[in-house]
MARDREN-89247 format. One line per field, with one value per residue (C-alpha): residue number from 1; x, y, z. Coordinates in nm, 4 decimals. Example, Ala and Ser with C-alpha at 12.3 -4.5 7.8 and 13.67 -1.06 7.14 Angstrom:
<sites>
pos: (1_2)
px: (1.2300_1.3670)
py: (-0.4500_-0.1060)
pz: (0.7800_0.7140)
</sites>
This chain:
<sites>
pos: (1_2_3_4_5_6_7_8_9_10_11_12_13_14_15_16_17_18_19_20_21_22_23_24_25_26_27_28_29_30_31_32_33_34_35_36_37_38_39_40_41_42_43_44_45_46_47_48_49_50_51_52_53_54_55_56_57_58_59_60_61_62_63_64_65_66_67_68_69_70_71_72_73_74_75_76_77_78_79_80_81_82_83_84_85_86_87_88_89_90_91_92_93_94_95_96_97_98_99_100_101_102_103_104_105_106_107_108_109_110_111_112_113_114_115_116_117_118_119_120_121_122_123_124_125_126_127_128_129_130_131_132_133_134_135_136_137_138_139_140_141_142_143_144_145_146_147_148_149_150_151_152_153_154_155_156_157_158_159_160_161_162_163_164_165_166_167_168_169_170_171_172_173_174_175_176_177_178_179_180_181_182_183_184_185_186_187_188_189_190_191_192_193_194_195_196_197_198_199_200_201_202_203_204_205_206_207_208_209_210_211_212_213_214_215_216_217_218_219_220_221_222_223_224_225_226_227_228_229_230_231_232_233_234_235_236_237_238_239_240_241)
px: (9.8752_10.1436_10.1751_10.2273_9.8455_9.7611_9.3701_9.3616_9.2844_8.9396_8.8146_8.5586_8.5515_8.5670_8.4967_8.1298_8.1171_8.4923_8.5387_8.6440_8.9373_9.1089_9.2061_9.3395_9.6420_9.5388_9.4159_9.0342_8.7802_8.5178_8.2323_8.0385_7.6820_7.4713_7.1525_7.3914_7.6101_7.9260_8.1864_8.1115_8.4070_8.3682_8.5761_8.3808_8.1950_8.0945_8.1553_7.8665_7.9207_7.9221_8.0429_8.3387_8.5255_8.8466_9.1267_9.5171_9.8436_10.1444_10.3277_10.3279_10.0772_9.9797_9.5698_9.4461_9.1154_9.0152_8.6407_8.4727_8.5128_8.2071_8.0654_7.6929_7.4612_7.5140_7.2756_7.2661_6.9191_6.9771_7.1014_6.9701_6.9031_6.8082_6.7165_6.7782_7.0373_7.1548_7.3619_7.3605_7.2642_7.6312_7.6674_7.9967_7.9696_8.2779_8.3200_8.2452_8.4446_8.8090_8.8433_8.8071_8.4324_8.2916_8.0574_7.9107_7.8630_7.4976_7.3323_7.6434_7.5514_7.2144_7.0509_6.7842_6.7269_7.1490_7.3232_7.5450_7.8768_8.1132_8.4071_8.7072_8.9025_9.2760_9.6191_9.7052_9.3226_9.2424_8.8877_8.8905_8.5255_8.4032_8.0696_7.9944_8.3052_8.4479_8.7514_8.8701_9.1500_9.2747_8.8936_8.7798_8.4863_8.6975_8.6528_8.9208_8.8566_8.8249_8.7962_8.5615_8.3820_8.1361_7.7642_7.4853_7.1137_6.9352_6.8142_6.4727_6.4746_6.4746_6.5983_6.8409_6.9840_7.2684_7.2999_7.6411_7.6618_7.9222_7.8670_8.0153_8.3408_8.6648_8.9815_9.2080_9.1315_9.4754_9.3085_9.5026_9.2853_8.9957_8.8217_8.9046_8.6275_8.7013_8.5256_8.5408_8.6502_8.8695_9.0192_9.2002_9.4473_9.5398_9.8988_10.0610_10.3667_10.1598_9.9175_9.6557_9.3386_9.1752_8.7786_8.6765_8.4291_8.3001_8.0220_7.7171_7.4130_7.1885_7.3419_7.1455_7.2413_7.1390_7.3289_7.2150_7.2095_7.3488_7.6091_7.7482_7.9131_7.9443_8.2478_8.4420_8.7134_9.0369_9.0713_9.4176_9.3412_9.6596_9.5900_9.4140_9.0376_8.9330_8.6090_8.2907_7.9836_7.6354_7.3992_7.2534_7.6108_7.5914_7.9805_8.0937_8.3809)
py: (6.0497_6.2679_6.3911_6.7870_6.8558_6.9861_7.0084_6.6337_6.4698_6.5357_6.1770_5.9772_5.6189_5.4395_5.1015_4.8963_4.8132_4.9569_4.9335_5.1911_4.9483_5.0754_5.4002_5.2011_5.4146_5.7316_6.0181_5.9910_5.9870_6.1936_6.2861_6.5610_6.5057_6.8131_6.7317_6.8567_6.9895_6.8983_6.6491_6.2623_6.0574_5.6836_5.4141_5.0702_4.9536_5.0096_5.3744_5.5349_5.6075_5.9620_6.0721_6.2758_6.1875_6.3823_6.2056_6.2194_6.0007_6.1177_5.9213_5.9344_5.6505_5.4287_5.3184_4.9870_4.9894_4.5883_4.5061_4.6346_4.9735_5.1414_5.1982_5.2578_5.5342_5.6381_5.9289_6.1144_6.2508_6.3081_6.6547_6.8768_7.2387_7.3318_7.6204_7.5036_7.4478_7.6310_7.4763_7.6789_7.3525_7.2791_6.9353_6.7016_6.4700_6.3438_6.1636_5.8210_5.6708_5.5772_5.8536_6.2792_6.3530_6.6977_6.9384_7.0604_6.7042_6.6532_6.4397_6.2888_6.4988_6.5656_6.7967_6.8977_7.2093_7.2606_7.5951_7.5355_7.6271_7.3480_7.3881_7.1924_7.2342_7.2367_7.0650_7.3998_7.4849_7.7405_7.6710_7.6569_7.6846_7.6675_7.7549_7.8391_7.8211_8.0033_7.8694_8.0846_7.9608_7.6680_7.4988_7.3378_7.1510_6.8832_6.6802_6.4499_6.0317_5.9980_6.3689_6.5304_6.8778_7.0835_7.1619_7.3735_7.3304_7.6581_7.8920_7.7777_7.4228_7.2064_6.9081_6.8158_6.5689_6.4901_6.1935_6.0632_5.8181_5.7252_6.0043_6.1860_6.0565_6.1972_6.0163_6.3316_6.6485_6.7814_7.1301_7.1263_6.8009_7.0462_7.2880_7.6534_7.8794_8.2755_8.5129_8.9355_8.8940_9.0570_8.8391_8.9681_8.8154_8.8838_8.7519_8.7635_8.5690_8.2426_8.2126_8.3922_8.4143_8.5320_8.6439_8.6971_8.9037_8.8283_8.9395_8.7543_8.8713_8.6421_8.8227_8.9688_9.2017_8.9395_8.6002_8.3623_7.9545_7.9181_8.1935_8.2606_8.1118_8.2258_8.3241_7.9847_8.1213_7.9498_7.7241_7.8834_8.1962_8.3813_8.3206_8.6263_8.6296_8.8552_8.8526_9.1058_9.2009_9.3202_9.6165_9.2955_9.2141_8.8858_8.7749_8.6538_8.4477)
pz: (7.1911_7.3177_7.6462_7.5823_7.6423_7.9410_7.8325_7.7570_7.4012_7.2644_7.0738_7.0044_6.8816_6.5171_6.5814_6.7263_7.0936_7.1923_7.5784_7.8428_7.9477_7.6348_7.8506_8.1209_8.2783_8.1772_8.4248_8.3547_8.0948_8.0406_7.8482_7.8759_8.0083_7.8822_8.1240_8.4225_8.2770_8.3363_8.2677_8.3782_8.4366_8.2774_8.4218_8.2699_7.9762_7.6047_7.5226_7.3152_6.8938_6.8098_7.1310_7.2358_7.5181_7.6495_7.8028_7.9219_7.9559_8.1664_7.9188_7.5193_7.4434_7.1385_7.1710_6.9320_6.8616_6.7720_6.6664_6.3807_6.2249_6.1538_5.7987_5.8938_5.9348_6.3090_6.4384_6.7475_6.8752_7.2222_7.1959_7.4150_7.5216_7.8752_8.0696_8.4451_8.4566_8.1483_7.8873_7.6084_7.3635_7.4139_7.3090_7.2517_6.9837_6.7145_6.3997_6.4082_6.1238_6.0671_5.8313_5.7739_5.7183_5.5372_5.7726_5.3958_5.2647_5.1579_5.2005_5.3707_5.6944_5.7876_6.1212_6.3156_6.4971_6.5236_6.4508_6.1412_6.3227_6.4684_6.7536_6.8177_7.0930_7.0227_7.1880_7.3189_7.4593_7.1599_7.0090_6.6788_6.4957_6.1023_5.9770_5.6090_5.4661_5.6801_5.9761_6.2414_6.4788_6.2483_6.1718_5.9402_5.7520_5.7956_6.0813_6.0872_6.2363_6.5625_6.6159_6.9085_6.8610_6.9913_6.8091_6.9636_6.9588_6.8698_7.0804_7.0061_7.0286_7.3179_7.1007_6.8114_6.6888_6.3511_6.1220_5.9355_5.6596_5.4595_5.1459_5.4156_5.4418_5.2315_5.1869_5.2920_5.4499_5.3126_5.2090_4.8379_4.7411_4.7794_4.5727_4.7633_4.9082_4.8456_5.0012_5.0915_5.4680_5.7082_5.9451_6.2649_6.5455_6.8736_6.9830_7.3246_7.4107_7.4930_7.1734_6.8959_6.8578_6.5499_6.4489_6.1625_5.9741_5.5841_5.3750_5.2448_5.1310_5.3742_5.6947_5.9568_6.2015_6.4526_6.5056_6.2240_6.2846_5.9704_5.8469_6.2453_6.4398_6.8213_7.0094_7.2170_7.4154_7.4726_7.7925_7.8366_8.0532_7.9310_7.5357_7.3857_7.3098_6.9999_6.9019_6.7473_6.8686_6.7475_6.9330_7.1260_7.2799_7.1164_7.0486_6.7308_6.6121)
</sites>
């Protein structure tokens, strides 16, 4: 992990029963705890599969995972959306496995009651985000091991949850190993002298003019407040990535 992050490192863990103490040293870890919401810090014991966590080193830093790597079927179904307090559905999960894993794999990946998009926060506090073939800001549908990211319960659940097994797993996410997705879209960026930001607009013949859970994916803006933000909106002010 190197130390050029400001943001911290976004991870969760690939192996049964790893412990907190493996972050020993570092300046906190923290998951985010969507009945709040907010971040939680965690300081001791057995840190939860399918979770993301963020942390940070002052120093460059090498972290050993010992204990079993996991090659099961690991679900999460306590994702949540609340009202009061509001959270949106926000809720942090990550790949559990010691290798990339495909968003479109079926029946490799399995949900309930999620939108369709995904959001990964990156080193330099961009978001990126992928939904139906499409990545804007660097994402992807494929989440590489140990990696953190961001899913969102609809607007009209209350309750979600997402399953991985191993027919989701890929040996590389190196994007020539895969089959390429072409589509009509027009894809725009924003640069300033810190950082881009793209959105992007395509064309399928499912679209609404509302947001749809499936083809959309919302609008994430960077953590760095002097990046650029680009985004589109519908007649309902609803903004898009």
């Amino acid at each position: 992990l190197p130390n050029t992050t400001t943001s911290g490192w976004t991870l969760s863990v690939p192996v049964e029963n790893a412990d907190a103490g493996i972050f020993t040293g570092s300046e906190g870890l923290y998951f985010y705890n969507s009945s709040t919401p907010g971040w939680q810090s965690v300081n001791t014991g057995a840190l939860a599969q399918m979770t993301g966590y963020v942390t940070r080193f002052p120093v460059i830093k090498t972290i050993e995972f010992g204990g079993t790597l996991n090659n099961i079927v690991v679900t999460r179904n306590d994702l949540i959306r609340t009202t009061n307090p509001n959270n949106y559905g926000w809720n942090y999960v990550g790949n559990p496995y010691p290798s990339p894993i495909d968003w479109n794999a079926s029946p490799g990946i399995s949900m309930t009651n999620l939108n369709n998009a995904i959001y990964f926060r990156r080193a330099d506090g961009n978001i990126a985000s992928y939904v139906n073939g499409v990545g804007v800001n660097g994402g992807s549908r494929y989440i590489p091991s140990m990696q953190a990211f961001w899913v969102q319960v609809n607007v009209n659940f209350t309750e979600g949850s997402v399953t991985f097994n191993n027919s989701g797993r890929v040996h590389s996410a190196l994007p020539f190993y895969k089959a390429p997705e072409t589509r009509a879209m027009i894809r725009l960026r924003a640069t300033n002298n810190t950082g881009n930001n793209e959105t992007v607009v395509y064309f399928d013949d499912n679209a609404i003019n509302e947001f749809n859970s499936v083809l959309d994916a919302c609008k994430v803006k960077s953590d760095n407040p002097a990046d650029p933000n680009i985004y589109t909106v519908n007649t309902n002010q609803d903004e898009f990535s």
